[in-house]
Each structure stands twice: as C-alpha cells, then as structure tokens.
C-alpha positions in Angstrom: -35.5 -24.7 20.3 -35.4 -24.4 24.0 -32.0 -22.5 25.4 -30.8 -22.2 29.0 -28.2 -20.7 31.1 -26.9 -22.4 34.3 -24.8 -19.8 36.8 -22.9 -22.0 39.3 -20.9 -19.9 41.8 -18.2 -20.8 44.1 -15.7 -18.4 46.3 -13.1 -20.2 44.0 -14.6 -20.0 40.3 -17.9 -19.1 38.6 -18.5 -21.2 35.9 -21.7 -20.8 33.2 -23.0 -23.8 31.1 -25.6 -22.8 27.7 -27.7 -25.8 27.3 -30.1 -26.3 24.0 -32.6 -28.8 24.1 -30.8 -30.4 27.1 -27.7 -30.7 25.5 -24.3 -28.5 26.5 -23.4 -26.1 23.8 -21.0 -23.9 25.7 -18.6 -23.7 28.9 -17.2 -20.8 30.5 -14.9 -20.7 33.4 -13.5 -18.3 35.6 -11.5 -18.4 38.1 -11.5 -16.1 40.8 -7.5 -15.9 41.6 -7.0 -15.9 37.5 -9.9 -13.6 36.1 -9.5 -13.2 32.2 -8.7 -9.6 31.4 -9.7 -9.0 27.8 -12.0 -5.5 27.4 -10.2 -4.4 30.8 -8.6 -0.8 30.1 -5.2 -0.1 31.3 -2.9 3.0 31.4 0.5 1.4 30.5 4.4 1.9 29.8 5.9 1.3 26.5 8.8 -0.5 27.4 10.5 -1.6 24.1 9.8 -0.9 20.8 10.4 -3.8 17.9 11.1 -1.7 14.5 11.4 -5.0 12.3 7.8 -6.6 14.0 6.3 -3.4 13.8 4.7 -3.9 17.2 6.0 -2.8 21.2 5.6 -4.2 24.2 3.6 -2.6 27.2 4.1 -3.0 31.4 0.3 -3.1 31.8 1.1 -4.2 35.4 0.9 -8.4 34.5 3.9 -10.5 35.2 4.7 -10.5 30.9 4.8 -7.3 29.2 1.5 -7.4 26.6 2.1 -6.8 22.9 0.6 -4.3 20.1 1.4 -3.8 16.8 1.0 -1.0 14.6 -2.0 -1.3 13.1 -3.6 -1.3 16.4 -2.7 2.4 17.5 -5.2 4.7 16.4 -3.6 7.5 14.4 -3.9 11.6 14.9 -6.5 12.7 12.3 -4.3 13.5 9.0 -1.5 11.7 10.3 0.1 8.9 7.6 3.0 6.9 9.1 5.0 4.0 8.2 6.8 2.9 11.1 6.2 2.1 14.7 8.6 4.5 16.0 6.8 7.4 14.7 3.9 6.1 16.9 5.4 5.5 20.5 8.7 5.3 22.2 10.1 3.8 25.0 8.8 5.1 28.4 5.7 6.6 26.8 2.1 6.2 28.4 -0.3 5.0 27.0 -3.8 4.1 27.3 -4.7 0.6 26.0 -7.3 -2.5 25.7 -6.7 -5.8 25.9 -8.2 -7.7 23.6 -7.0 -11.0 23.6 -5.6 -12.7 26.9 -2.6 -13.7 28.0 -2.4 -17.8 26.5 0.4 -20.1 27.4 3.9 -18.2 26.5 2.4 -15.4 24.8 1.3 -12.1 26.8 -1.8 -10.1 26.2 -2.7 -8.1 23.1 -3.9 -4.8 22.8 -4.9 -2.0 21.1 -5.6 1.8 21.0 -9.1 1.7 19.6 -10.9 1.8 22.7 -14.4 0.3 22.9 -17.0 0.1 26.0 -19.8 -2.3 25.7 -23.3 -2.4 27.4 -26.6 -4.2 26.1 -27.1 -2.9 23.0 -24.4 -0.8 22.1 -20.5 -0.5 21.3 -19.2 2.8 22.3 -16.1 3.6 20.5 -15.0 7.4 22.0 -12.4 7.5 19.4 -14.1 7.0 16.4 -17.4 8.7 15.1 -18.4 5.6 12.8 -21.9 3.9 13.4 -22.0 0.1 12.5 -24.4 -2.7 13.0 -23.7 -6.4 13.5 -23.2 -8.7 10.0 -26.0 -11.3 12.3 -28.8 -8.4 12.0 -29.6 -9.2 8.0 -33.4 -7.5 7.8 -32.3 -4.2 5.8 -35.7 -2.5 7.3 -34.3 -3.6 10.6 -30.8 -2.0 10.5 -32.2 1.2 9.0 -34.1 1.3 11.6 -31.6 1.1 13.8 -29.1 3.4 12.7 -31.9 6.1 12.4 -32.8 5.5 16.5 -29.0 5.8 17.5 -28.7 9.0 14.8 -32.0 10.2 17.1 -30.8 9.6 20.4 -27.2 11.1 19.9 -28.8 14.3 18.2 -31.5 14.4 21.4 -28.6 14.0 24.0 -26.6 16.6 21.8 -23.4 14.3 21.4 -23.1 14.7 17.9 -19.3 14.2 16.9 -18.0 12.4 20.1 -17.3 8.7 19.8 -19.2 6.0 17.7 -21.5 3.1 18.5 -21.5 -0.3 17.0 -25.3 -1.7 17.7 -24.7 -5.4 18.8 -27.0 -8.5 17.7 -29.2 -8.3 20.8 -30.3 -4.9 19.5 -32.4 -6.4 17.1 -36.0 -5.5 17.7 -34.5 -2.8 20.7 -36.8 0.5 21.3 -35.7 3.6 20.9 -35.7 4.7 24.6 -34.0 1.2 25.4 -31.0 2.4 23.4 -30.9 6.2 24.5 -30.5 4.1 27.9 -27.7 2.4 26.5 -25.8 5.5 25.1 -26.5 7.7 28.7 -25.0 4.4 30.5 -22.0 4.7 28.2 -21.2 8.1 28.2 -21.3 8.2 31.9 -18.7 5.3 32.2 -16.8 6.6 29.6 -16.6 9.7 31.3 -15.1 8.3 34.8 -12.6 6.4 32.8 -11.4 9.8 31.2 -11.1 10.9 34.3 -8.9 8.0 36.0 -6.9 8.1 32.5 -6.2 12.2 33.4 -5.1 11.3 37.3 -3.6 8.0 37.8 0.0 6.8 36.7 1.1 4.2 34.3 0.8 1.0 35.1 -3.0 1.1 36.2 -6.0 -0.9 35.6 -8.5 2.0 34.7 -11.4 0.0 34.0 -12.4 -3.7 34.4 -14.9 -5.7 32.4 -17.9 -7.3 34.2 -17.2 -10.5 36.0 -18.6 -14.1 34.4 -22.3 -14.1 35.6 -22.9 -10.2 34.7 -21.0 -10.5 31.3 -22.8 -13.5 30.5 -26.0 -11.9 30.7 -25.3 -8.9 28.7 -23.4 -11.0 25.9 -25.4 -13.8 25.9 -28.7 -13.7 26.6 -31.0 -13.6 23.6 -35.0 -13.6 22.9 -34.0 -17.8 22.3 -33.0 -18.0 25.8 -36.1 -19.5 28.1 -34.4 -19.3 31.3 -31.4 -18.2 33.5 -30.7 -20.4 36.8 -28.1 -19.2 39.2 -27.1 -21.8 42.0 -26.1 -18.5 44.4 -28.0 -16.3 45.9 -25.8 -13.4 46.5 -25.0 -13.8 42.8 -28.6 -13.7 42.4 -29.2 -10.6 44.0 -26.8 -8.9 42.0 -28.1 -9.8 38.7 -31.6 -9.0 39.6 -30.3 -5.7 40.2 -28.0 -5.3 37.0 -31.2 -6.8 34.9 -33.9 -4.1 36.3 -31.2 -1.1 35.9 -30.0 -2.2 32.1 -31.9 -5.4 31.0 -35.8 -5.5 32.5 -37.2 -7.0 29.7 -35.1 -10.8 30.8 -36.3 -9.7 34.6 -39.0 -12.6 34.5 -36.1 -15.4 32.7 -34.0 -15.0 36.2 -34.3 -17.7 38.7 -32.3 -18.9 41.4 -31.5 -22.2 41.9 -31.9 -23.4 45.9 -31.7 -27.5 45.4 -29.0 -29.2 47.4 -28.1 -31.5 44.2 -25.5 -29.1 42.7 -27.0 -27.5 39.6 -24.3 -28.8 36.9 -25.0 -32.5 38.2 -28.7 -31.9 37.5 -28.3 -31.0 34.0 -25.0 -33.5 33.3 -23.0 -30.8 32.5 -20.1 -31.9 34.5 -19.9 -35.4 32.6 -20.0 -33.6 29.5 -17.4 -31.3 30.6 -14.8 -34.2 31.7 -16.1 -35.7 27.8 -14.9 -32.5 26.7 -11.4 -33.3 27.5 -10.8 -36.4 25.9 -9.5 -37.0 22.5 -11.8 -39.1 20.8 -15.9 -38.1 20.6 -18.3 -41.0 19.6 -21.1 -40.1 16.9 -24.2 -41.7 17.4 -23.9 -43.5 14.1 -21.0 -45.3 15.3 -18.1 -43.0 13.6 -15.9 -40.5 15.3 -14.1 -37.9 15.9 -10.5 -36.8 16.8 -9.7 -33.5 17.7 -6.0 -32.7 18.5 -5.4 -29.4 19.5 -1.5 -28.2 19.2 0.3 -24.7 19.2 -0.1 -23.5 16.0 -3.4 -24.9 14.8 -5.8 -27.9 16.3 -6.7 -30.8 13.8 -9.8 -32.6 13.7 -9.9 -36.2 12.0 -13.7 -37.8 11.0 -13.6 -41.7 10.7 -16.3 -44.1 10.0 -15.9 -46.8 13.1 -17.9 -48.9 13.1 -20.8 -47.5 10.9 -21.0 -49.9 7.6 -24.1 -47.9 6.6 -27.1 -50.1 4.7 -26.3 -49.6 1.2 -23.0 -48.9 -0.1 -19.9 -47.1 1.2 -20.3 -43.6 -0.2 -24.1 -43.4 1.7 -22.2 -44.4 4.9 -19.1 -41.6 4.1 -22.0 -39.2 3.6 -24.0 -39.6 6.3 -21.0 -40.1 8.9 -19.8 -37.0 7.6 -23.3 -35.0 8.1 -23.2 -36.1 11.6 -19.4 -35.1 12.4 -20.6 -31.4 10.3 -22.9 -30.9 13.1 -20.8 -32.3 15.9 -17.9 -30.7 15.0 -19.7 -27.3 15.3 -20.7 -28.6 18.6 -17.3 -28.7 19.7 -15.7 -26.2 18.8 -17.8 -24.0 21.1 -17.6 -26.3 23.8 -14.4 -26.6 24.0 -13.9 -22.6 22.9 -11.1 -24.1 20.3 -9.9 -20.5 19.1 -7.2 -20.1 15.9 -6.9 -21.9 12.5 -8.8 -25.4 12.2 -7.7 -28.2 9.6 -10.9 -30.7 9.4 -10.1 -33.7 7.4 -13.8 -35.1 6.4 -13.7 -38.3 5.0 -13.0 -38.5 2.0 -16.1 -37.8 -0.9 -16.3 -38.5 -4.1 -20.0 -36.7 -5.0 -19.1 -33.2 -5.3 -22.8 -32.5 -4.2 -22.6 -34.7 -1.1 -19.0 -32.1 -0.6 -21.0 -29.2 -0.5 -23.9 -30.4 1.7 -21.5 -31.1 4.4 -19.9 -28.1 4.1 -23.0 -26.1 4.5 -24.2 -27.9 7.0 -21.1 -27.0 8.7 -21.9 -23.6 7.9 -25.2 -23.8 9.1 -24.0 -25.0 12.4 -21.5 -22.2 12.7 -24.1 -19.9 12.4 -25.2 -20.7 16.2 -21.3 -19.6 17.0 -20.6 -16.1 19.4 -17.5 -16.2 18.2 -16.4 -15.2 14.6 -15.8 -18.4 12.3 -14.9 -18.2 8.8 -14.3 -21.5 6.2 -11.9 -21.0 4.1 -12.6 -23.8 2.3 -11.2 -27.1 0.8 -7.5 -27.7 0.1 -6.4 -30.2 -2.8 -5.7 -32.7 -0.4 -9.4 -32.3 0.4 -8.9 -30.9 3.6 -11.7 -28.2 5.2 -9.7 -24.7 6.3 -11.6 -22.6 8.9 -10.7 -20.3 11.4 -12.6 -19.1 14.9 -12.0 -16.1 16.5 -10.0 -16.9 19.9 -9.9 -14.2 22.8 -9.6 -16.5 26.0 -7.6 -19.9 26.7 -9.8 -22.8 25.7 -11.5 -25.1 28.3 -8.7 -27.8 28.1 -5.9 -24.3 29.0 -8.2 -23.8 31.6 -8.9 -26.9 33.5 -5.5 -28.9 32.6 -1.8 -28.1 32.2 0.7 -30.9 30.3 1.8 -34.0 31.9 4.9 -34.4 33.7 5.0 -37.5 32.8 4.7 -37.1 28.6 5.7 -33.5 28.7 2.8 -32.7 26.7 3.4 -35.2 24.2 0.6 -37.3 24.8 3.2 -40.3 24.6 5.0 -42.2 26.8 8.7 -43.7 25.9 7.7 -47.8 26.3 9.4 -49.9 28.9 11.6 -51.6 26.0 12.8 -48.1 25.3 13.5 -47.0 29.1 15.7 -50.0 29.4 18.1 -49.4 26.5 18.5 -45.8 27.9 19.3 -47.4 30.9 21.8 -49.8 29.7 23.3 -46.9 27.4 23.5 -44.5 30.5 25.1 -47.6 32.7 28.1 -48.2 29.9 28.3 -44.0 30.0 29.2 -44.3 33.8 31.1 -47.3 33.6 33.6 -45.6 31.1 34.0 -42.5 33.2 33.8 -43.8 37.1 35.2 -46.4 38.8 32.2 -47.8 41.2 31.8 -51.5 42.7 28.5 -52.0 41.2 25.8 -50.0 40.2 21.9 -49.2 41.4 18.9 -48.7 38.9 15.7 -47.0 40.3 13.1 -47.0 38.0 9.5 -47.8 37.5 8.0 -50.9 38.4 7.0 -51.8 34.8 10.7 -50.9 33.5 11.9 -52.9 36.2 9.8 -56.3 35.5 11.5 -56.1 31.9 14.8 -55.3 33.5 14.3 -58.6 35.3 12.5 -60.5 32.5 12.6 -60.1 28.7 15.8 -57.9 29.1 17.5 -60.5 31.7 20.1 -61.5 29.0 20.9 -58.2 28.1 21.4 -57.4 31.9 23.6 -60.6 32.6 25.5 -59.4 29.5 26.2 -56.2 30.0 27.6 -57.4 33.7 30.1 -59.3 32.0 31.3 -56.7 29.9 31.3 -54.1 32.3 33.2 -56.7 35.1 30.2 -54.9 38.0 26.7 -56.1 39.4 23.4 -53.9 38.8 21.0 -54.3 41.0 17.3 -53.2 40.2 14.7 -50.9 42.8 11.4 -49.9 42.4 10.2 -46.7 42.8 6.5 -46.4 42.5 6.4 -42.8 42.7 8.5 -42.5 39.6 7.0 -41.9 35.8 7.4 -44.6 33.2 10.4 -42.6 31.7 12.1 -41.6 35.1 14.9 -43.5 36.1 18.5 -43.1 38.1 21.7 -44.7 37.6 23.6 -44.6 41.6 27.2 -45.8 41.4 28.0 -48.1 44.4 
C-alpha cells in the first residue's frame, strides 16, 4: 500500500493531508493565530475547587480556566485520599498537561502525570513504569524492546528516575537509536525542571512541536513512501529535525517547488469541502449520513439506489461492507472524536452481522487514535467510541449558521408569516400606530403578497390599520421586523 504525506504551509495555517493509494485518509489543520495546545506544559493556579465533581479548575493563562479531576493528580508515594481537597486548594501552583484541548464551551483538560514524547519513546519523569504500545503484538519484539530501554537507562545510570512508554514506531528501533531518544528526553526534561523551579504561575513551560515537526515524529511510519512539503523554510527545518532525531526517513523528505498548489494536485481540497457535507455517496449507490451533535455524532447507512442482483439481504450485505470501510474512512478524516452510534442496515444473517463488524474492526486498525466497539445494542445499533484530543475538522473550518443557529433547519416561509401576523396582533393590542411596516425576506414577502393575501386583507380588517410589506435582501429567511407607523 503506498502512503504519503503532503506539508502545505502558509503564514496563516499549516495544514498536513495522509494519502493511501491516492486517496485522503486524514486532515490536520492548524492555525497559526489558534495553535492547539494539548502536550503543552503549563505552571498554573488552582482557582476553585469543586468537592461534589471531584475536579478544580486551573488559570493556565487561556481565556477559560482548564479543568482536572481527581484521578488525574498524581499522588505522594503512600498517600491514599478520597477527596479533592486533600489534593489542592485554591491559589495553589501547580504544574500541569493539557491533554485534551479547549472544544466549543468546554476549557482544556489536564493532568498531573506529566509525559514528554520524542520518536521512540514516552518519558514519564514521575513514574518509573516501562510500557510498550498494544500495536507492537510480536512478543520477541517487545521483549526485545524492554530489554534495550532496561540497557540504556542502566548505561546512562538513570535507574529510578522517570519511566518510558516505547511508542509503535519503535518497532524494529536499534538500541543506540533509543539511548538517543532517552539522552534527548532527559535533557528537555531537565530545562523544563528548571523553568518549573523559576517562573511564576500562570506560564507556559513547555510547548509541543508545531503541525509539520509533530507530524513527522507521530506519523511517519516504515508504510510511508514519501513526505512533500510545499515550503521551503518549512523544508529546511525538517531536514534538520530528521538528521538530529529521525535520519533513517532523511531520503522520504522532499520539497515540493510546483506553482499548482500541492493539495490541488493530489484533490485533497475537494475532498476536504466533501468532508463537510452531510451525506457521502458509496460507490455501490448506498449512503451515508453522518450527523455529528454535542453529545455523541450518529451515522445512518442506507441502501439508495443499490437493488443488488439477487435478493435484498445480498444487497443489505454488501452495502453494509462498503459503508464498514467507509465509515472507518471518515471517522479519521473528519477526526470525529467521542461516542459513535452506527446504525447499519438492518441484517438478519447473524454471520453476515459479524463480518461487517470485523471489517469495521479491521478498518479501525489503520486509526492513530484509540477506537473501541462496544458492540451491538438490541435495537441493533453498533456502539463505539474514538479517542478525541483536538476539535474535529468541521470545529475547525466552520462555526454554526446565523441563519439556522446550528440547527441545520430553516423555519419555512409559511411559518415566518404566522409569526408575523401573531407579532402584528401583539402590537396592535398594545400601541396605537396608523399602520404598520413588515421587513422581511424576499421569499417571506412573495407569500405575504400571494398565498397569504387573504390572511393579510383579513387581518387589516380586524385590526382597522394597513401593513405594508419591504424586502430586505440582506435579512435571513427567519429575520423579520414589525415598524409601527
């Protein structure tokens, strides 16, 4: 399978695009004037505790306090408490991570359990616990593994000082590759003591790399063919961070000089506007519908047009193969984060039920964020979740419209114009006024004038005053004024 990363840089936002087989898997944007925080350190204020959540909330320096609960603070060894005030109290510092950012209403989540990533390697300087990923499986391999990190820490005589987790892409990693790792981490971790022992609460003590370099340490993978990076400052600076941490991926870098913009050249930014809509086509003729909302986003799989060539549960099966994979698809493209209710069509072959589902599975598997199915509700419903740490691609790019509120509905002209005539009786009853002025939309106003001319002439008669009709074109289908004359 062939993998690629595009790097398209702009003073405004850098944006990354992971194509397989020419076809957009995964979109990341950042915007320069709105960088994501999460795995940025921070030495903060407590400024109210919350006995009955079991959490505080911390000045980290943003315009919303960020939130931690309990579980998050790391406790004193031997220390066994049951409450958050034993913990922290208001005006304490503390030093925290964020680890999920700020989304819509809510402010940034943290914890205590500080951890400082490079390549290979997790460094946790509060723990002493050595893990390895659940993705490397080869029992040899992780042996392996833990043995060169036991080596290296013994050689560098850190024994007893902070932890590593060894991350996916240290699968196959030499031993001098990770001792690398682990100097480059202690040495960081060692500044960052330092800023946490001088500087005052609230400061930033240490930031995570921006898009382009974070992408390639989190990323890239032996699958990945070729990196192309449309800026050549940008360029520069990841040659450099690839020979000092990465040189194996040195001969995958290439920049990009074309003057057809990079993301044009690949589609990507026709996939991206596809991205945003509602409703994805299958190539069998079926569907999808994916409706995102505040407390969990819904996907819906229907048929279409698809008749299949035999009979109706070969066409439910196969239409619900193709969504399996799709859905997988989209989940990382649109970075859809929280609990997921698929509703498959419905199957009566309990063996056709559990090839979709592990073909959903299968797909998954591709996922860098945690995904876990739950499984199937008796309404026959699929429950999953996916891990969500930054605003999806549709919180990114779009905000709700002023003209729906969000909804994704718009009150119809019929409807306008009874709120209309109900807000023109309102007045009528509680001001005197010769007449009376409607501004409204120019579809409200055709009805006003049309289909609803009978109403109008006979709510005249009962008021005893003339309304007179304008067009506004710059208001919404729903905005209107009532102006007594």
């Amino acid at each position: 399978m062939s993998e690629e990363i595009l790097i398209n840089i702009t003073p405004m936002e850098s944006r990354v695009a992971v194509v397989e087989n020419g076809v957009l898997q995964e979109v990341h944007v950042e915007r320069t004037q709105r960088r994501g925080i999460v795995g940025n350190i921070y030495k903060g204020k407590v400024v109210r505790v919350l006995p009955g959540m079991q959490a505080a909330f911390i000045d980290i320096g943003l315009d919303r306090a960020a939130f931690i609960h309990a579980s998050e603070i790391s406790l004193r060894e031997g220390q066994a408490v049951e409450n958050i005030t034993a913990l922290v109290h208001e005006g304490q510092g503390l030093v925290v991570q964020v680890t999920k950012d700020p989304i819509g209403t809510k402010g940034a989540r943290l914890t205590t359990q500080l951890s400082i990533p490079s390549r290979y390697l997790v460094y946790m300087p509060r723990s002493s616990h050595v893990g390895i990923s659940l993705k490397i499986e080869d029992e040899a391999e992780r042996e392996r593994l833990k043995k060169a990190v036991a080596d290296c820490v013994e050689q560098e005589g850190i024994t007893g000082v902070g932890g590593f987790i060894l991350r996916t892409a240290a699968e196959g990693a030499r031993p001098e590759d990770l001792l690398m790792d682990i100097r480059y981490l202690r040495r960081l971790w060692e500044q960052i003591g330092h800023q946490i022992d001088t500087v005052g609460a609230p400061t930033v003590i240490y930031e995570d790399l921006g898009l382009a370099l974070r992408t390639l340490r989190d990323l890239v993978n032996q699958k990945i063919e070729k990196i192309r990076i449309d800026s050549r400052e940008t360029f520069q600076k990841t040659t450099q961070f690839v020979a000092e941490l990465m040189p194996e991926i040195a001969d995958r870098l290439e920049h990009y000089p074309g003057e057809r913009p990079i993301f044009d050249l690949y589609g990507v930014e026709d996939e991206i506007q596809r991205a945003l809509e509602r409703k994805v086509p299958l190539k069998s003729g079926g569907y999808l519908v994916v409706d995102p909302a505040e407390a969990m986003t819904t996907i819906d799989v229907n048929t279409g047009a698809f008749v299949g060539h035999r009979n109706l549960e070969e066409t439910i099966f196969k239409t619900n193969l193709e969504a399996a994979t799709a859905i997988a698809r989209q989940l990382r493209l649109r970075n859809i984060g929280g609990i997921i209710i698929i509703d498959f069509i419905d199957m009566e072959d309990e063996e056709h039920q559990r090839q979709v589902l592990r073909t959903l599975e299968k797909q998954l598997e591709r996922d860098h964020a945690k995904t876990n199915i739950i499984g199937i509700t008796e309404l026959g419903l699929v429950q999953m979740t996916r891990k969500r740490t930054r605003e999806s691609l549709e919180q990114v790019l779009c905000e709700p419209c002023i003209s729906c509120l969000g909804r994704g509905k718009l009150k119809t002209p019929e409807t306008v114009c009874y709120e209309i005539f109900r807000e023109i009786l309102r007045e009528a009853r509680a001001y005197q006024a010769e007449g009376y002025r409607v501004l409204a939309n120019q579809k409200v106003v055709d009805r006003l004038l049309d289909e609803e001319s009978g109403n109008v002439a006979e709510l005249e008669a009962f008021i005893g005053r003339t309304i007179r009709f304008q067009v506004e074109s710059m208001y919404s289908q729903e905005q209107y004024d009532v102006v007594l004359l």
